[in-house]
Structure formats: C-alpha cells, structure tokens
C-alpha positions in Angstrom: -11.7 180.2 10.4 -9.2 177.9 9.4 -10.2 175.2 6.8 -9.8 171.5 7.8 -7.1 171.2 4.9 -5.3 174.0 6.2 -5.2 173.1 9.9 -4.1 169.7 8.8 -1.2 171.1 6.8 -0.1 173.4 9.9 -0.6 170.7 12.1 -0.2 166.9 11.7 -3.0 165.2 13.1 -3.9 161.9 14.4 -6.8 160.0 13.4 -7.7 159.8 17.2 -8.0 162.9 17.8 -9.7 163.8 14.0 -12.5 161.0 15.4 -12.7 162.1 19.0 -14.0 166.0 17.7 -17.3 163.8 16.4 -18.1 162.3 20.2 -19.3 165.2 21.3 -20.9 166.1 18.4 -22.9 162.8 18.1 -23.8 163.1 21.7 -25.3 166.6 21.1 -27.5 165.0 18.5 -25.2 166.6 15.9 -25.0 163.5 13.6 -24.8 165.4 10.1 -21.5 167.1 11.6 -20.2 164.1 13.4 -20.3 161.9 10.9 -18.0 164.8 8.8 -15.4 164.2 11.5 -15.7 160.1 11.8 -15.2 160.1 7.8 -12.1 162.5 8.0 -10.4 160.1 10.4 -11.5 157.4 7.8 -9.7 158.8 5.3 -6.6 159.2 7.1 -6.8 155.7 8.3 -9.5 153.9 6.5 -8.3 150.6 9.3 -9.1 153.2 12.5 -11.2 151.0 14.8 -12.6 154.2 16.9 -13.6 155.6 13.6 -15.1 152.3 11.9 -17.6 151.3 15.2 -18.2 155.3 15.4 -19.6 155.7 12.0 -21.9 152.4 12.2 -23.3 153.8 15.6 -23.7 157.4 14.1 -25.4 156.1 11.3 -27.9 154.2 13.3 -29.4 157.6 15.3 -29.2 159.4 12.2 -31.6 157.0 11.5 -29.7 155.7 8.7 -30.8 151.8 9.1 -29.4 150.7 6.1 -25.7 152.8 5.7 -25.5 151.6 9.6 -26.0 147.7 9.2 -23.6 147.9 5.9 -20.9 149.9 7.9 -21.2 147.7 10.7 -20.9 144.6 9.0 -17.7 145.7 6.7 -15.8 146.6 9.6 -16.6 142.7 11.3 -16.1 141.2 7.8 -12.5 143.2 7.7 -11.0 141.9 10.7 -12.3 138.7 10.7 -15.6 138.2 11.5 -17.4 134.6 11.7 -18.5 134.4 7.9 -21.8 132.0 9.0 -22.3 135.1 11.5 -22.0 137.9 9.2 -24.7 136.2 7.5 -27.1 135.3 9.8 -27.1 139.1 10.6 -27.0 139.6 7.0 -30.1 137.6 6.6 -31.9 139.1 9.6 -32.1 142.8 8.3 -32.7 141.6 4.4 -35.7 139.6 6.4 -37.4 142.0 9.3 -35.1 144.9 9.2 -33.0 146.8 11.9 -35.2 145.3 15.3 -34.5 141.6 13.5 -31.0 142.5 12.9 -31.0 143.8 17.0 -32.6 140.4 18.0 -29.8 138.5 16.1 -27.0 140.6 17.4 -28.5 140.1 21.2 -28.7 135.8 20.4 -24.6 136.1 18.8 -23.8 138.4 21.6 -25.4 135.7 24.3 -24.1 132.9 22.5 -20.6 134.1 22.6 -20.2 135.4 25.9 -20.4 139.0 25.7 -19.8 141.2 28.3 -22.7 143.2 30.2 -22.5 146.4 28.4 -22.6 144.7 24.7 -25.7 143.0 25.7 -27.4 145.8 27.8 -26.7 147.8 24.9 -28.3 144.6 22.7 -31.0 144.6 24.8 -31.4 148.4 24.7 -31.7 148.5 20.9 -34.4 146.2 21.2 -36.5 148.1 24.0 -36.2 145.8 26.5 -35.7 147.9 29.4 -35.7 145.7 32.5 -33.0 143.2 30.5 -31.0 146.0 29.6 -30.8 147.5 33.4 -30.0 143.6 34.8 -27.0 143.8 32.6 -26.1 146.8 33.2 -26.4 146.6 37.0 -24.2 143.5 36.4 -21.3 145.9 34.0 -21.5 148.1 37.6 -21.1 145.0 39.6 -17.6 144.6 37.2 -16.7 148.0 37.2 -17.2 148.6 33.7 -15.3 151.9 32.6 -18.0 152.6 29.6 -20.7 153.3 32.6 -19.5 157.0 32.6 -21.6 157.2 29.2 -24.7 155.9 31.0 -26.4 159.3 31.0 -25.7 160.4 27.4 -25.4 157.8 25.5 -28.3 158.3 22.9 -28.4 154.1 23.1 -29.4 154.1 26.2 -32.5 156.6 25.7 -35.4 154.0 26.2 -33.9 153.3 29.7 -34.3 156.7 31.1 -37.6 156.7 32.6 -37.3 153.9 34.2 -36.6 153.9 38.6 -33.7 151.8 38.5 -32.1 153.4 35.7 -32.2 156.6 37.9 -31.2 154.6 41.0 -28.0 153.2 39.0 -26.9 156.7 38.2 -27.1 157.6 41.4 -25.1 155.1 42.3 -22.2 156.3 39.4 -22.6 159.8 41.0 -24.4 160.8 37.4 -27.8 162.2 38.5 
C-alpha cells in the first residue's frame, strides 16, 4: 500500500481532493481517520476553507468540545470575523460550555440573517427539533443544495425520529 508521502510525490494533489477523502470518512463515524485527512489538506494549505470548517465540525462529533470551539473560532478570527462576536462566543463556552456556545451561535446567526440551513443546523445543535425542521422546511422552500446531506449528516441526528423529518425526506426522494 502506498504511503501518503509517496502517493503525493507520484501524484500532485490538491488540497480539495486531500479533504474531500475525510467526508466520507466523518460520515461513517470515522472521525479519528477523517480528521488524518482534514489535517493533511491543512498542511498543504493551512488557508483551505473546506478543510478549516471540516476540522471544527469533525472535532465536535468526536466529541472534542474544546479542540472544536478553538478551531472554529481561529478560522472566523482569520478572515475577519466580528472581534465583539468572537468574544461573546468566546465568553459563552468559558461560561456554560458547548450548549451556551450553540445558543450564542443560534442568537449571532438570527441576528445577522442567516440562511435556513445555518440556523436549522443552530437549532439542531441545541436539540430543538421542531425549530430546526421549520427552518429546514423553509431551506427546501429555497431549494437549498446542502439538503442532499439531510439523511447523513451526523448534525442532524436529534431530528430523525421525528414525522416531519421523515416526511421532508420523502419529499427530497431520501427515504
């Protein structure tokens, strides 16, 4: 079996498609090996936007609170993220921890406009299953291309026994 060094040196890759071997491995549960990949494409191109919202999500379902919050806010402090923001999230995990970080996220998120899926996924995070589903009945209403995820997305696991949940992927032709 070829080495990741050596197929590299046979064959140049791209940071894309270094990052895009860990989505299937995250979706499999496989967060020890994805996280291998996302940090390969890191070092290729520490900058890599895929690879720099990938590891802060891997982290988080590793169940790596703390590596996840510091990931995620180094990559929104990098390109420009609202310093008073940054540290009102800050200040919400030192305070009550990943489910005060998620509330604080789901308040910028509402506050700025986000679209449906950020704040499905916002309200998701938080358990808030019949918030999440409005949103994301209203990210079907706009066509939202990140629906095709709906069924394995790990974020979107406190949604799945829920009717409407199962009605919307119906709907996308995912049942």
């Amino acid at each position: 079996m070829l080495s990741f060094k050596k197929l590299q040196a046979l064959i140049p890759l791209e940071p894309l498609w270094v990052a895009d071997v860990a989505h299937p491995l995250f979706y499999a549960g496989r967060y020890d090996e994805a996280l291998e990949w996302t940090r390969r494409a890191l070092e290729m191109d520490p900058r890599f936007p895929l690879a720099n919202t990938d590891l802060s999500l891997i982290l988080r379902f590793a169940g790596k609170a703390d590596d996840s919050v510091a990931a995620n806010l180094k990559w929104r402090e990098a390109n420009g993220g609202e310093p008073k923001a940054l540290a009102e999230l800050r200040e919400a995990f030192h305070q009550g921890g990943l489910r005060a970080y998620d509330a604080k996220r789901l308040e910028q998120a509402l506050r700025q406009g986000a679209g449906p899926m950020v704040v499905a996924g916002a309200y998701a995070n938080l358990g808030d299953v019949e918030h999440a589903l409005d949103y994301l009945e209203k990210a079907y209403l706009a066509r939202a291309p990140q629906l095709i995820n709906l069924k394995t997305f790990p974020g979107w696991r406190p949604l799945r026994g829920s009717e409407r949940y199962a009605e919307l992927l119906k709907k996308l032709g995912l049942n």
